[in-house]
C-alpha positions, 0 to 999 in steps of 0.5 A: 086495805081490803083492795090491795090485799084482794089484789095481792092475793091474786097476783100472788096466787098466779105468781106461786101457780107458775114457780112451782112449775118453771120458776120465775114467780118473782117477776109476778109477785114482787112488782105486785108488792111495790105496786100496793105501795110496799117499800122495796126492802119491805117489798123482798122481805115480804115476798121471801115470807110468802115464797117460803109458804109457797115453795114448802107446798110445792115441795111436799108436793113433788116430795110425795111424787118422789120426783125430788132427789135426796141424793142430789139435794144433801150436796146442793141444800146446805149451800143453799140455805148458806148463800141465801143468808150471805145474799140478803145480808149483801142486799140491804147494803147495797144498791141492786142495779148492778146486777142486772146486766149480768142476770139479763145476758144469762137469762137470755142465755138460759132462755134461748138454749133452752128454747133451741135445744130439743133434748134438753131436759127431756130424760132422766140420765142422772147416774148417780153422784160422782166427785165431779158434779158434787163440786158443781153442786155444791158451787151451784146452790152456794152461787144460787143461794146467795143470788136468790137472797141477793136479787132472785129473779129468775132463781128458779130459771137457773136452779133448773138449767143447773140441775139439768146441765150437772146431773143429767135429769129431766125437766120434772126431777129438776123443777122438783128439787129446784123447789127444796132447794128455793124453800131452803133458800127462802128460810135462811132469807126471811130469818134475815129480813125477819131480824132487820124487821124487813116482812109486812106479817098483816099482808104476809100471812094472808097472801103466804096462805093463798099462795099455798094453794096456788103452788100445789095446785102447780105442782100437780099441773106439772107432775101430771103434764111432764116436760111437755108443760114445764118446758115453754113455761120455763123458757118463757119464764126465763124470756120474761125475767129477761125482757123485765129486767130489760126495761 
């Protein structure tokens, strides 16, 4: 037990240094949890527990930067926290295979336009909210949201390439909201896990406890390193949960 928490804690530690950054913690954190011998269901239910300590970090974090957005956020949140409970509910009935092809070809996507588009996230242009990308919004944290509590790798990656593409900010502003908007996500989630007695709490708790750590320490790698840091870690993130996904 001491080993695969030591092993846990490590991994995991790594997986919340990276999300906070660029998303994609996921690919690092869950085959960690099924690795250590934890059912698959238990596997999610544990690692959205942890998550959620994680992205709270994080977002206080980006939060006291004022690098996150309230404008933004109240139109995306609630749409969130929404899809995530409707996601998880779907996620223990069914099998998750069948999103692979589709999460692979838009990861790649993502990836590849990201890689090759130079001025993409580069400046902030957020002009504030129109009716226009109120609708995406609030279609995006609901799509988003559900997807997260569903599956979620890559979460972070899409959540990014989103805000970015509906409102016009910057690689910074995006990872800063994407990570409320994660947390939010992630409450709704456990809360269903929680209920159908899906989270490991003698393994969660210690492991949300070292995440924490891994993710603020993220989070200010990022507020002081800009897009210059978040950008390659974002692509090759998003190239990662591909090529996973793929094998």
């Amino acid at each position: 037990m001491t080993y695969k928490l030591l092993f846990l804690c490590t991994a995991c530690f790594f997986s919340a240094f990276v999300d906070s950054i660029a998303g994609g913690g996921g690919i690092i954190s869950i085959p960690a949890f099924l690795l250590a011998g934890i059912p698959p269901h238990m596997a999610l239910g544990t690692n959205k527990f942890t998550s959620c300590f994680s992205t709270f970090s994080s977002s206080v974090k980006y939060i006291q930067s004022k690098k996150a957005d309230l404008s933004i956020l109240k139109h995306v949140l609630p749409y969130s926290f929404i899809g995530a409970i409707l996601g998880v509910t779907t996620v223990l009935k069914i099998n998750t295979k069948y999103l692979n092809t589709i999460v692979l070809t838009l990861l790649l996507f993502v990836g590849i336009y990201s890689l090759f588009s130079k001025d993409m996230g580069k400046e902030d242009r957020f002009q504030g909210i129109n009716k226009k990308n109120k609708i995406l919004g609030a279609l995006l944290g609901l799509i988003l949201g559900f997807y997260d509590g569903f599956l979620g790798a890559g979460v972070g990656a899409f959540y990014i390439f989103g805000l970015i593409s509906i409102f016009k900010v910057d690689f910074v502003k995006a990872g800063a909201n994407c990570r409320i908007l994660n947390f939010a996500g992630n409450i709704g989630a456990i809360f269903i896990f929680a209920v159908k007695g899906q989270i490991d709490y003698k393994i969660g708790i210690p492991v949300a406890l070292v995440m924490m750590i891994g993710a603020r320490l993220g989070a200010k790698a990022a507020l002081i390193k800009g897009a210059k840091l978040i950008k390659p870690i974002f692509v090759t993130m998003a190239l990662a949960v591909a090529t996973k996904l793929l094998l």
